[in-house]
VEXDREN-2710 file (C-alpha; in Angstrom, 1 decimal):
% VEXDREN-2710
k/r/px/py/pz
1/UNK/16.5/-29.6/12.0
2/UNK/15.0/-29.8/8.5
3/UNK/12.1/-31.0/9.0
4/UNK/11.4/-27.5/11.6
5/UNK/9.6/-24.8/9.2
6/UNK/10.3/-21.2/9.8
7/UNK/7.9/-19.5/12.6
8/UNK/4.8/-17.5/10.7
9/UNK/5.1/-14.3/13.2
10/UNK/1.7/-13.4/11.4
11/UNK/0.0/-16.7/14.0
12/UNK/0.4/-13.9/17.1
13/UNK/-0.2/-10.4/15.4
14/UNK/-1.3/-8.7/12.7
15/UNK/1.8/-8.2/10.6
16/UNK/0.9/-4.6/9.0
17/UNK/-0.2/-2.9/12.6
18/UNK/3.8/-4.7/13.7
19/UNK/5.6/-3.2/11.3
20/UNK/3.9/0.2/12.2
21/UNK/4.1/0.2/15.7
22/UNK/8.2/-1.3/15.2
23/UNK/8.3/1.7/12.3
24/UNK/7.2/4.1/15.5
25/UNK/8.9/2.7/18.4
26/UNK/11.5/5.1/20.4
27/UNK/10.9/4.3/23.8
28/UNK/11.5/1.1/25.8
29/UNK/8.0/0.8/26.1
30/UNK/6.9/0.3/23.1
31/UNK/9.4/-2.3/22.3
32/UNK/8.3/-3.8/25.4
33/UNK/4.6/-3.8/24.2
34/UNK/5.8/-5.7/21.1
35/UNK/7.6/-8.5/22.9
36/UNK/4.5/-8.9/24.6
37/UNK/2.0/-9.3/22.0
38/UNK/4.4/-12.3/20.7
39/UNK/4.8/-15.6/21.6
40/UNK/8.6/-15.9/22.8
41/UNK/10.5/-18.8/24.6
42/UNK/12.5/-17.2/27.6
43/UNK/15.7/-17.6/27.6
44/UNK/16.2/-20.5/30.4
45/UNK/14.1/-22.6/28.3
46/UNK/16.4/-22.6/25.2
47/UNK/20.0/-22.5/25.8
48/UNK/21.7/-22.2/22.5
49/UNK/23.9/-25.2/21.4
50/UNK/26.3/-23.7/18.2
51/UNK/26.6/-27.7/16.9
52/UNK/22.9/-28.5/17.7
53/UNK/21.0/-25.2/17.5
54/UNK/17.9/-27.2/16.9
55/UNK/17.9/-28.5/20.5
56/UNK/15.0/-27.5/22.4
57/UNK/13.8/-25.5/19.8
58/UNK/10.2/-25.3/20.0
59/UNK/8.6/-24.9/17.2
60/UNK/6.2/-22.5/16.4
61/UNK/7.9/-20.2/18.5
62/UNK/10.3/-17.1/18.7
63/UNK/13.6/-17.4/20.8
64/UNK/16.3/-15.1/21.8
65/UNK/18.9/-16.3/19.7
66/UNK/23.4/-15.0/20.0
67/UNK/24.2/-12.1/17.5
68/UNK/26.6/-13.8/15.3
69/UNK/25.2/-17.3/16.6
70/UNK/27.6/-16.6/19.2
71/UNK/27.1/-17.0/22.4
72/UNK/30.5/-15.1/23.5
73/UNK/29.3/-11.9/21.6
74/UNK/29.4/-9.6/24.2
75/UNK/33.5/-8.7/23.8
76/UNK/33.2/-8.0/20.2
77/UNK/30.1/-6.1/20.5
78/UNK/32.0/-3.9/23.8
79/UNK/34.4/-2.9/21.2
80/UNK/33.6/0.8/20.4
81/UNK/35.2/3.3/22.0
82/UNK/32.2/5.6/22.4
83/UNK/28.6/5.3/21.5
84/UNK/28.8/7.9/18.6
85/UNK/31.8/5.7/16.8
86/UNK/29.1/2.8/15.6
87/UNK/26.7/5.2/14.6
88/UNK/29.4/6.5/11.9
89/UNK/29.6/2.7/10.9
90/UNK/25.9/2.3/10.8
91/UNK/25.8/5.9/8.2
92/UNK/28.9/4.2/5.7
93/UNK/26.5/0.8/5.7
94/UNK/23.5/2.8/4.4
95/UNK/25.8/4.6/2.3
96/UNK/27.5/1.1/0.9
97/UNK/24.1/0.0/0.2
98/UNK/22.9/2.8/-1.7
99/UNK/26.2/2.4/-4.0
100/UNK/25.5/-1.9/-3.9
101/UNK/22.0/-1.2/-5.4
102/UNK/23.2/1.1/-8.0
103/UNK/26.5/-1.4/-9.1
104/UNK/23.5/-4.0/-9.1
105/UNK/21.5/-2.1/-11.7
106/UNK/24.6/-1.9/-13.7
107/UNK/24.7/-5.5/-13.8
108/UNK/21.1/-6.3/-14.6
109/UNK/21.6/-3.7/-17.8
110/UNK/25.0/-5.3/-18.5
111/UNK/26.3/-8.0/-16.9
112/UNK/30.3/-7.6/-18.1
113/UNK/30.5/-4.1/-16.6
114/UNK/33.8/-3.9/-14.9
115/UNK/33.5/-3.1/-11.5
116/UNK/34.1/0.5/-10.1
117/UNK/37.6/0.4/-8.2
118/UNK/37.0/2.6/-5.6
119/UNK/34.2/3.8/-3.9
120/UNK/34.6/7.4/-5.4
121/UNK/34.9/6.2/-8.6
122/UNK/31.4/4.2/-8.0
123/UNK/29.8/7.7/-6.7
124/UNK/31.2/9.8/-10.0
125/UNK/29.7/6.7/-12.0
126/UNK/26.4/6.3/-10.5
127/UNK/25.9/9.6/-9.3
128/UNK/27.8/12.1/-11.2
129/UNK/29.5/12.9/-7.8
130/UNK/32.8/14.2/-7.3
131/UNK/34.3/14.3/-3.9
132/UNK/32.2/16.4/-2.1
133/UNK/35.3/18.6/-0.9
134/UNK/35.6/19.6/-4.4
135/UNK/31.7/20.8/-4.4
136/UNK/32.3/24.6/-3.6
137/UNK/34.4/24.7/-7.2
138/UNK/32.4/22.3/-8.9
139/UNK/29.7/24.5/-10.5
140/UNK/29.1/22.3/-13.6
141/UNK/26.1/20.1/-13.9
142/UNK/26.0/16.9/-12.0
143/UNK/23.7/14.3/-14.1
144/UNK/21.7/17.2/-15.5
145/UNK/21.2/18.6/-11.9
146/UNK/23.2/21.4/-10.2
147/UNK/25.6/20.7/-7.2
148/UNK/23.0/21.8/-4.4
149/UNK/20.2/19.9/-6.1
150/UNK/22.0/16.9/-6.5
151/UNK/23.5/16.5/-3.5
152/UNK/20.4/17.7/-1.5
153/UNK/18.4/15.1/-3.5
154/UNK/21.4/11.8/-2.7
155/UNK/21.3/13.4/1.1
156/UNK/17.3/12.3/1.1
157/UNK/18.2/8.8/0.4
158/UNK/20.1/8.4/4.0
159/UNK/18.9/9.7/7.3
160/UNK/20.4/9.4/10.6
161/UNK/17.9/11.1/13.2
162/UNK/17.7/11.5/16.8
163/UNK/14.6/10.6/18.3
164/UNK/13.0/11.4/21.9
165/UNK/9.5/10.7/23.3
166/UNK/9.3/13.9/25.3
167/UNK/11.6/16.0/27.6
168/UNK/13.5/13.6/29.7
169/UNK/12.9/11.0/27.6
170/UNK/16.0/8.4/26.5
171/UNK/17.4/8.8/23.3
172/UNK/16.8/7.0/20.5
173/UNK/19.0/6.6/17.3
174/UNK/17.4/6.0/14.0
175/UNK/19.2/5.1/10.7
176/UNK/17.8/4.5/7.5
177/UNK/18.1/4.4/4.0
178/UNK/16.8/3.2/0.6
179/UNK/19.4/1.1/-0.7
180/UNK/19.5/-2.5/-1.4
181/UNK/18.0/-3.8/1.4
182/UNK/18.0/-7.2/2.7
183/UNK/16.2/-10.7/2.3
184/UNK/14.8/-11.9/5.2
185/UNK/16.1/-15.1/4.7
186/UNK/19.7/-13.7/4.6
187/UNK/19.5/-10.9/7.5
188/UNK/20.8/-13.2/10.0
189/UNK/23.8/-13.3/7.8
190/UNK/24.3/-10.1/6.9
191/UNK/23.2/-7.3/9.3
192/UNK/23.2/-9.9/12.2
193/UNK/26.3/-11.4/11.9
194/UNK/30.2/-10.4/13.4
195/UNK/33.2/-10.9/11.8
196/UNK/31.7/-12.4/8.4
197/UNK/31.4/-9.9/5.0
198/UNK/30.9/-10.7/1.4
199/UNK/32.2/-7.0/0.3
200/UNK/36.3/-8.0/0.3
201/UNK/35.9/-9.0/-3.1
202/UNK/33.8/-5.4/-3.8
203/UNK/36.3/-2.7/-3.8
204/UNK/33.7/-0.1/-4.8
205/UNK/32.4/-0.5/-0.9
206/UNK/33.7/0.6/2.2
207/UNK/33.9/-2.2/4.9
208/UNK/35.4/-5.4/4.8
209/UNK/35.5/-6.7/8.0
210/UNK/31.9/-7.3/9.2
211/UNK/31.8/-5.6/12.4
212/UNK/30.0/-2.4/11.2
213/UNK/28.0/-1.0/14.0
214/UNK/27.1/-3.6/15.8
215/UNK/28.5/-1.7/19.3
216/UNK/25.9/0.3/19.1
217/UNK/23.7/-2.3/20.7
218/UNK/26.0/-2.1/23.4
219/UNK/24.6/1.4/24.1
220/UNK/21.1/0.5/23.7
221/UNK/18.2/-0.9/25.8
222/UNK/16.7/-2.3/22.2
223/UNK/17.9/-2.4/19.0
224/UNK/15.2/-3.2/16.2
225/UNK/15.8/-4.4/12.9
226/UNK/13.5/-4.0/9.7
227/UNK/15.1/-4.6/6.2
228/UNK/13.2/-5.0/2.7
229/UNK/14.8/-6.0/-0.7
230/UNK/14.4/-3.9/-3.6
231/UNK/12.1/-4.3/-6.0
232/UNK/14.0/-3.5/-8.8
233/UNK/16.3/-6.7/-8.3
234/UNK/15.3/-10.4/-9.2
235/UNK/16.2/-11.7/-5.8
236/UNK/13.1/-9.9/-4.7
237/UNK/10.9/-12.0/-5.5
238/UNK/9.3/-13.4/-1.9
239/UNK/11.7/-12.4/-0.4
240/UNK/9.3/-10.6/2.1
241/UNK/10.4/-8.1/5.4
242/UNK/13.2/-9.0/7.9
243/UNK/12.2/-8.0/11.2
244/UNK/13.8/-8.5/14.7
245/UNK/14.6/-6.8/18.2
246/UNK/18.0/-7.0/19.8
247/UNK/18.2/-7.3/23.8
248/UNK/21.2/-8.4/26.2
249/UNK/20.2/-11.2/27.6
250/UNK/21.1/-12.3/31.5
251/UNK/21.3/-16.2/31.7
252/UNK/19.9/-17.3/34.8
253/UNK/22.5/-18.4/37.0
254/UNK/25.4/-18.0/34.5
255/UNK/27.6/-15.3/33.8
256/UNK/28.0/-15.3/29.9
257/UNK/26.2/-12.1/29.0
258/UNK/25.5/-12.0/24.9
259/UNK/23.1/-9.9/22.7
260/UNK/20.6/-12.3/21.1
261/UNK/17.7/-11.3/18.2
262/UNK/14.4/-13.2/17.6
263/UNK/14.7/-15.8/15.4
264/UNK/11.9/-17.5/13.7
265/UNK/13.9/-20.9/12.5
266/UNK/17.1/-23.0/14.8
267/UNK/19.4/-21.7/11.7
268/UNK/19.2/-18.1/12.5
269/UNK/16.5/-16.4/10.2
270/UNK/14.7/-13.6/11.7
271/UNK/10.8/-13.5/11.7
272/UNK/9.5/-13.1/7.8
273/UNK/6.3/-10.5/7.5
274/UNK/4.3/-9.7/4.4
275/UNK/5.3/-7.6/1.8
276/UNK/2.1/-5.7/1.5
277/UNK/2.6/-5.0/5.6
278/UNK/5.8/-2.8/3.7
279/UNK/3.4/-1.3/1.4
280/UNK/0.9/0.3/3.8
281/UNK/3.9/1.7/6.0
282/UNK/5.0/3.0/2.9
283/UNK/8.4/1.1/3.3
284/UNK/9.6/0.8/-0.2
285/UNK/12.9/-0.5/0.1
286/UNK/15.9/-0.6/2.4
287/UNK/16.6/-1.2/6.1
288/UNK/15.8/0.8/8.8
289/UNK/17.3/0.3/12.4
290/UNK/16.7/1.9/15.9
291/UNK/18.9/1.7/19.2
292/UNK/16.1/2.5/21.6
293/UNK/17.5/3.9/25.0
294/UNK/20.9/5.1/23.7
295/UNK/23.6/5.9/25.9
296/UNK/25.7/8.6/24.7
297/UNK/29.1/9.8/25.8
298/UNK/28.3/13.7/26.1
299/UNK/25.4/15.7/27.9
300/UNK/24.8/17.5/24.6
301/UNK/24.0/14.6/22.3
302/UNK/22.4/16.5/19.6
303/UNK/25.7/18.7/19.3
304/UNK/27.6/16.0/20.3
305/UNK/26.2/13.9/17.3
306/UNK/26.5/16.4/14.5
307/UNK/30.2/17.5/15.6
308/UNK/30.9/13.7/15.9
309/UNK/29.8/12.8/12.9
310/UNK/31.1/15.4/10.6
311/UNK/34.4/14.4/12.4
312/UNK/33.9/10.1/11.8
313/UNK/33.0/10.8/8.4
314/UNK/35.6/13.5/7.6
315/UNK/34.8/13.3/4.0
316/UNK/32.3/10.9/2.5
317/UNK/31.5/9.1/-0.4
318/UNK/28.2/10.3/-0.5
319/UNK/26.0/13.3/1.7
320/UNK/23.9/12.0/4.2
321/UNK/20.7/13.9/6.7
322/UNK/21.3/14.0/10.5
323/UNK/17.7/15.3/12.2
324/UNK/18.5/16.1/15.9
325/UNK/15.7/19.1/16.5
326/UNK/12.6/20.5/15.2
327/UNK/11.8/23.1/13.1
328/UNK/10.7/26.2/15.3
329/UNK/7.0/25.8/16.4
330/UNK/6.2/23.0/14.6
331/UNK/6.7/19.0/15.1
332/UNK/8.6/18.6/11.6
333/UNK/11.8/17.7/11.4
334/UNK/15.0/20.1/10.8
335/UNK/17.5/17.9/8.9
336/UNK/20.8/19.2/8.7
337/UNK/22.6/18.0/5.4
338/UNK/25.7/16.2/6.2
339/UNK/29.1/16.3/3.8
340/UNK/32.0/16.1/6.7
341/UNK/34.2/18.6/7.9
342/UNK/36.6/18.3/4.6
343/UNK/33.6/19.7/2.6
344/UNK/33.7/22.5/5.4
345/UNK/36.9/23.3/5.3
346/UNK/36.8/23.6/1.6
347/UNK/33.8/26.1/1.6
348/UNK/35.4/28.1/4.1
349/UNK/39.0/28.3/2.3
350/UNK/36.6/29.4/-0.8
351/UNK/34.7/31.8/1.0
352/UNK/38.3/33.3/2.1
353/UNK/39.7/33.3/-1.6
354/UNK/36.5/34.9/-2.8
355/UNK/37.0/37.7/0.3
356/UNK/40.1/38.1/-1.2
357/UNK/39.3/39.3/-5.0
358/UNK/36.7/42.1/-3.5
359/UNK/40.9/43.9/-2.7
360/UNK/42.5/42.8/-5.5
361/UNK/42.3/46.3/-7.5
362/UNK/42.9/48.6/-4.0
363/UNK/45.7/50.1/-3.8
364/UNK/48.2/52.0/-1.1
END
């Protein structure tokens, strides 16, 4: 197994014009134009053996390769109870990396610095945040910036958008943010893996038990993965972009259904391009992830997904951007910022005790 070297995905295609046309892909497709243009051994050809992976690996090739390296995914991933639950996970993974980059700066500029205990208490450190619920009385400064500005400005650094081709078009979900990132050397280990974490020794993050959002492939067609490191860390250095798509696969005459990524290596690492193919695309840092074809629960999925949403994440650590329409006669998108229905409560039982002063003086 050693002596197999890691599939160059950059032999088949140009790696900038992949990454763009992955950075643009909503619609089955256009995933299924970028299977195409790669060389990949089907599925009957390379059946995945846990304590040999490395058997009938061919080399210089991509296979489909078990989520997990587990070829009895599919119960785990069938876990969610509706499609909008794992896109809540997916949101408090962009937020937990946002906060891991952050505590990771702390470290490089002091590496005793106790860690936050909680995740709020790693949001008022970092960010100057308080619990958004406490925002409509908060009218100090927040690290120099007033509430709106600074909220508005953490909100930009997570989006969750709804995408669709045209009218009648599937869904697609998109979720992205510029935190931490990933190497792609470590992706299958991280974003690709079930029921293994590094965060229970993190208290300052939310998760712990590694099985995030990965339902959500359950309700797609495709699911494709593209993660860079940060700059701004050491670990950086060549550590290049993750990229990989995520299908259900069918055996051929078997009846073990499982959700399998490309892989470029018999261990489990995902295809490696070029950072300067991040550059043009003008992918700085982060991970970005799309369920193409998503199946949702409701006939109203944009309504559906901003009431779900502000319901999953009743009141989180940090604001986040949910774009399910466009602005009125024009392609741009409409965000919607996103603090959870506590922050909404909040407003609204301030906008009542504010209604209530204007009678204070009136009299009977």
């Amino acid at each position: 197994m050693n002596e197999i070297k890691p599939t160059d995905i950059t032999q088949f295609v140009d790696g900038t014009k992949l990454l763009k046309d992955t950075l643009a892909a909503i619609t089955t497709e256009a995933v299924d134009r970028l299977i195409a243009s790669l060389t990949v051994v089907p599925e009957p050809s390379y059946r995945f053996n846990a304590k040999a992976p490395w058997t009938t690996w061919q080399e210089g090739k991509l296979h489909w390769y078990p989520v997990g390296a587990d070829r009895g995914n599919a119960g785990r991933i069938k876990l969610a109870g509706s499609p909008e639950n794992p896109i809540g996970e997916r949101t408090i993974n962009s937020i937990e990396a946002i906060i891991e980059l952050a505590r990771q700066m702390e470290l490089l500029a002091d590496k005793d610095a106790p860690a936050p205990k909680t995740p709020r208490e790693a949001v008022l450190r970092y960010f100057g945040l308080p619990s958004l619920e406490d925002l409509p009385n908060h009218p100090e400064l927040m690290s120099g910036k007033g509430p709106v500005k600074q909220v508005s400005e953490l909100a930009g650094r997570i989006k969750v958008a709804l995408r669709q081709a045209g009218k009648g078009a599937d869904y697609t979900m998109v979720i992205e943010d510029d935190g931490i990132g990933q190497r792609a050397d470590r992706m299958h280990e991280t974003l690709l893996s079930l029921g293994s974490s590094d965060k229970p020794d993190k208290p300052y993050l939310i998760g712990m038990f590694g099985q995030g959002g990965s339902s959500a492939l359950h309700a797609s067609v495709y699911s494709w993965f593209v993660s860079r490191r940060a700059p701004e860390l050491p670990d950086h250095e060549d550590a290049g972009v993750g990229w990989t798509i995520v299908r259900l696969v069918v055996p051929v005459d078997r009846r073990d259904v499982y959700w399998a990524y490309l892989a470029a290596h018999p261990d489990g690492r995902v295809p490696r391009l070029p950072e300067s193919s991040a550059d043009t695309s003008q992918f700085r840092r982060g991970t970005k992830i799309a369920h193409v074809g998503y199946k949702f629960s409701t006939s109203n999925q944009a309504y559906g997904l901003y009431t779900s949403l502000n319901h999953l994440l009743f009141n989180p650590v940090l604001p986040y951007y949910v774009v399910t329409r466009k602005q009125k006669g024009t392609e741009r998108d409409r965000p919607d910022l996103m603090t959870g229905n506590a922050y909404r409560l909040s407003k609204i039982k301030r906008e009542e005790k504010d209604e209530d002063k204007r009678f204070e003086n009136v009299t009977v």
